[in-house]
Backbone bond lengths (Angstrom), bond angles and torsions (degrees), N, CA, C in turn:
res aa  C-N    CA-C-N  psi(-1)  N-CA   C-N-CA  omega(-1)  CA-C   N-CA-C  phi
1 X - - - 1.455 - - 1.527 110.69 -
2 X 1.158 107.72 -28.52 1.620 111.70 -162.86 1.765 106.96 -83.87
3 X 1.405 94.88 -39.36 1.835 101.70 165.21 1.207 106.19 -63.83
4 X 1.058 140.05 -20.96 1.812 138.78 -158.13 1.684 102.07 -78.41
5 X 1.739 96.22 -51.01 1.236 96.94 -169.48 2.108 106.22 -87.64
6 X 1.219 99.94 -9.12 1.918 79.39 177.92 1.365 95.98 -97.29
7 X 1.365 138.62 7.07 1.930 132.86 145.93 1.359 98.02 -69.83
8 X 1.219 126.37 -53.77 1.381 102.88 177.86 1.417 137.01 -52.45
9 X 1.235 103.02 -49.65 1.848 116.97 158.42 1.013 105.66 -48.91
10 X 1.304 131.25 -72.76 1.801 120.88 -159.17 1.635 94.81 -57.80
11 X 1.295 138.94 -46.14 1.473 166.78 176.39 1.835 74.80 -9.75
12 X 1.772 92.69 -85.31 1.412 115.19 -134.91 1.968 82.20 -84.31
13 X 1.178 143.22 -33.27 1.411 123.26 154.89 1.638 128.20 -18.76
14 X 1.839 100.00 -70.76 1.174 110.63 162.59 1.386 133.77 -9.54
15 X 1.734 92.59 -75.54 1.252 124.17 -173.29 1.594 109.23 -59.21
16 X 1.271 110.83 -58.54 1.584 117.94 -167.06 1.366 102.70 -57.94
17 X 1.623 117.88 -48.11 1.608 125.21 164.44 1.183 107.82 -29.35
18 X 1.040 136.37 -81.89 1.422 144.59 -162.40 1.116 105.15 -61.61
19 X 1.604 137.59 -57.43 1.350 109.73 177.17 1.622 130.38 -85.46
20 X 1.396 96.45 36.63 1.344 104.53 170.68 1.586 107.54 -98.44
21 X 1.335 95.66 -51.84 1.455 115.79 178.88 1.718 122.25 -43.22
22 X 2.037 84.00 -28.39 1.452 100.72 -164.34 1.679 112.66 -80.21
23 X 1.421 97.94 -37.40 1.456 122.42 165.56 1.278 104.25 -52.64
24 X 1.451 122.68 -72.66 1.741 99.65 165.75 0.992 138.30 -10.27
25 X 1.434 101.18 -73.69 1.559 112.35 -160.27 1.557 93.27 -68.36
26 X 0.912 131.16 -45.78 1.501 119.77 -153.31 1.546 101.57 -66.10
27 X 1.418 108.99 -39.95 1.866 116.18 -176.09 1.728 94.39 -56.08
28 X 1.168 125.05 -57.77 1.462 127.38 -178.06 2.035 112.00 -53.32
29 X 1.164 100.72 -33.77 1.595 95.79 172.41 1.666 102.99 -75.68
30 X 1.077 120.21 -48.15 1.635 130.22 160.74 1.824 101.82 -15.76
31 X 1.229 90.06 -85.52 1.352 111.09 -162.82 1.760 115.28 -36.38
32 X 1.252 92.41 -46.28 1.612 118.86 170.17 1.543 136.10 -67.40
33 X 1.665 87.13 -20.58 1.654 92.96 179.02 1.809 92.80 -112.71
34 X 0.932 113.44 27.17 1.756 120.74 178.36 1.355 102.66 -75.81
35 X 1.385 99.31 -71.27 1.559 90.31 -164.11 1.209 112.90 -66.36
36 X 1.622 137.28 -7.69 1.357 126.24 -177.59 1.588 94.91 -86.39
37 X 0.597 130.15 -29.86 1.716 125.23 -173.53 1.568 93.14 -73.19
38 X 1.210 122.17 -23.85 1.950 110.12 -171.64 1.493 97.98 -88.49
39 X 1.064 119.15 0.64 1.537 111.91 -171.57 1.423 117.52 76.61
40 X 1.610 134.50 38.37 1.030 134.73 -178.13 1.885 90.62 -107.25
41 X 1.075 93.06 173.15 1.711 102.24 -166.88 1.269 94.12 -123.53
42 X 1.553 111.14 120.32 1.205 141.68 167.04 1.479 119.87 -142.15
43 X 1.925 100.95 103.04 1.515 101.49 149.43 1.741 125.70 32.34
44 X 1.115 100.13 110.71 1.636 97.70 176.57 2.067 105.31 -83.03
45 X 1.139 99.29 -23.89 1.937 98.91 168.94 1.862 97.58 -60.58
46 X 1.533 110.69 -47.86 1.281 110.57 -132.64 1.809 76.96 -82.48
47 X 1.229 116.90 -29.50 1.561 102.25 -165.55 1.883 100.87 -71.92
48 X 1.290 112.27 -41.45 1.315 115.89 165.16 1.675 123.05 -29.08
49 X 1.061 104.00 -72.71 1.766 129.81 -172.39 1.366 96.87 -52.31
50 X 1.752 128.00 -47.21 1.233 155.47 -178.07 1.679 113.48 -25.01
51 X 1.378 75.63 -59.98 1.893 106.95 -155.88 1.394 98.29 -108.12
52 X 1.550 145.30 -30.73 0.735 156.34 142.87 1.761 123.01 1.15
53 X 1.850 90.14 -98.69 1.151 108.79 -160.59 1.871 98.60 -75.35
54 X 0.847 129.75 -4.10 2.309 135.44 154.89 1.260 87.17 -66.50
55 X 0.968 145.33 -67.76 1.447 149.13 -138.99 1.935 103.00 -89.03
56 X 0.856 124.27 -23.75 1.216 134.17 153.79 1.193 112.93 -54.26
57 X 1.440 110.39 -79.60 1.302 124.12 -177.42 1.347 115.53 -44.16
58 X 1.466 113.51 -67.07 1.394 104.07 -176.81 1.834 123.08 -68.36
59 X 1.203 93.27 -0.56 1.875 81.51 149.26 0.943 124.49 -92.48
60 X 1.755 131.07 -9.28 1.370 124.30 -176.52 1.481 89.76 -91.43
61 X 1.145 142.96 -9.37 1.390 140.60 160.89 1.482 108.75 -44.19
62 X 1.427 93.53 -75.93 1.681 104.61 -162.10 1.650 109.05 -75.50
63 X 1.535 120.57 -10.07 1.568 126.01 158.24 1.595 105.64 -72.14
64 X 1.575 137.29 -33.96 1.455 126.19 -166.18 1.576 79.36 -91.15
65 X 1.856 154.38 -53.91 0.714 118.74 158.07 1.606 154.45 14.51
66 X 1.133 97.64 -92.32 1.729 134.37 148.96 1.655 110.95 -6.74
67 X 1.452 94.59 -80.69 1.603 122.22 162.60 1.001 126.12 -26.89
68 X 1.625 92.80 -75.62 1.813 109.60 174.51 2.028 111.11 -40.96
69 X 1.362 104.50 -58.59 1.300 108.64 -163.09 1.496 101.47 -62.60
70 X 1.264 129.04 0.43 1.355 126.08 -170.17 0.781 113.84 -92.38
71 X 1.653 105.19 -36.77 1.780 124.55 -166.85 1.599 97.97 -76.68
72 X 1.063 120.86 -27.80 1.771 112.94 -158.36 1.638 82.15 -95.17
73 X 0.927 118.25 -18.20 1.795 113.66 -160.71 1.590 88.13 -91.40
74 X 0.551 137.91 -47.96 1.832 146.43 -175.09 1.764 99.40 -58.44
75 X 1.016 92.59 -33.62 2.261 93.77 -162.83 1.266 118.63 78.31
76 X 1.504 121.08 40.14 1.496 122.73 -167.58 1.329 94.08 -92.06
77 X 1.478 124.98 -18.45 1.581 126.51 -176.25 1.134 100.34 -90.13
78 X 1.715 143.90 -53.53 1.116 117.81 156.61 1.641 131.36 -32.68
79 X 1.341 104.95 -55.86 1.371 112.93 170.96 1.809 114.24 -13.19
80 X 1.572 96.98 -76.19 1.178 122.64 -152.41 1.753 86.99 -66.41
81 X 0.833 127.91 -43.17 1.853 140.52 -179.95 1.451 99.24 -10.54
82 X 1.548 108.99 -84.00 1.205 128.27 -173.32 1.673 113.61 -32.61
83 X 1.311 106.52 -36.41 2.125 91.88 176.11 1.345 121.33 -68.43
């Protein structure tokens, strides 16, 4: 019972992590696609690179995600407990 509930915690850690992170990133792609929506002129590299490298990132978010939920789902953290 007692493992049940700290998978759940790390579970919902995980989770809340990531969509915090996720909220970030997305406000930062925001931020970046601002001025092209106001009609200011920015670089077609720079709008690239812009939107880009958030959008990178937040898939390696929701891929270490992924991971994470595997690892607690597997019991490799229990596992490791016992030393």
């Amino acid at each position: 019972m007692e493992a049940r509930e700290k998978d759940r915690k790390r579970r919902v850690g995980a989770i809340g992590s990531a969509i915090v992170m996720g909220i970030y990133i997305l406000l930062m792609i925001g931020i970046c696609v601002w001025p092209i929506l106001k009609g200011i002129f920015v670089p077609f590299w720079l709008k690239v690179v812009a939107v880009m490298i958030p959008t990178v990132i937040l898939v390696s978010v929701l891929t270490v995600l992924k991971m994470r939920l595997k690892e607690i789902k597997g019991g490799e953290i229990n596992e490791a407990d016992q030393y």
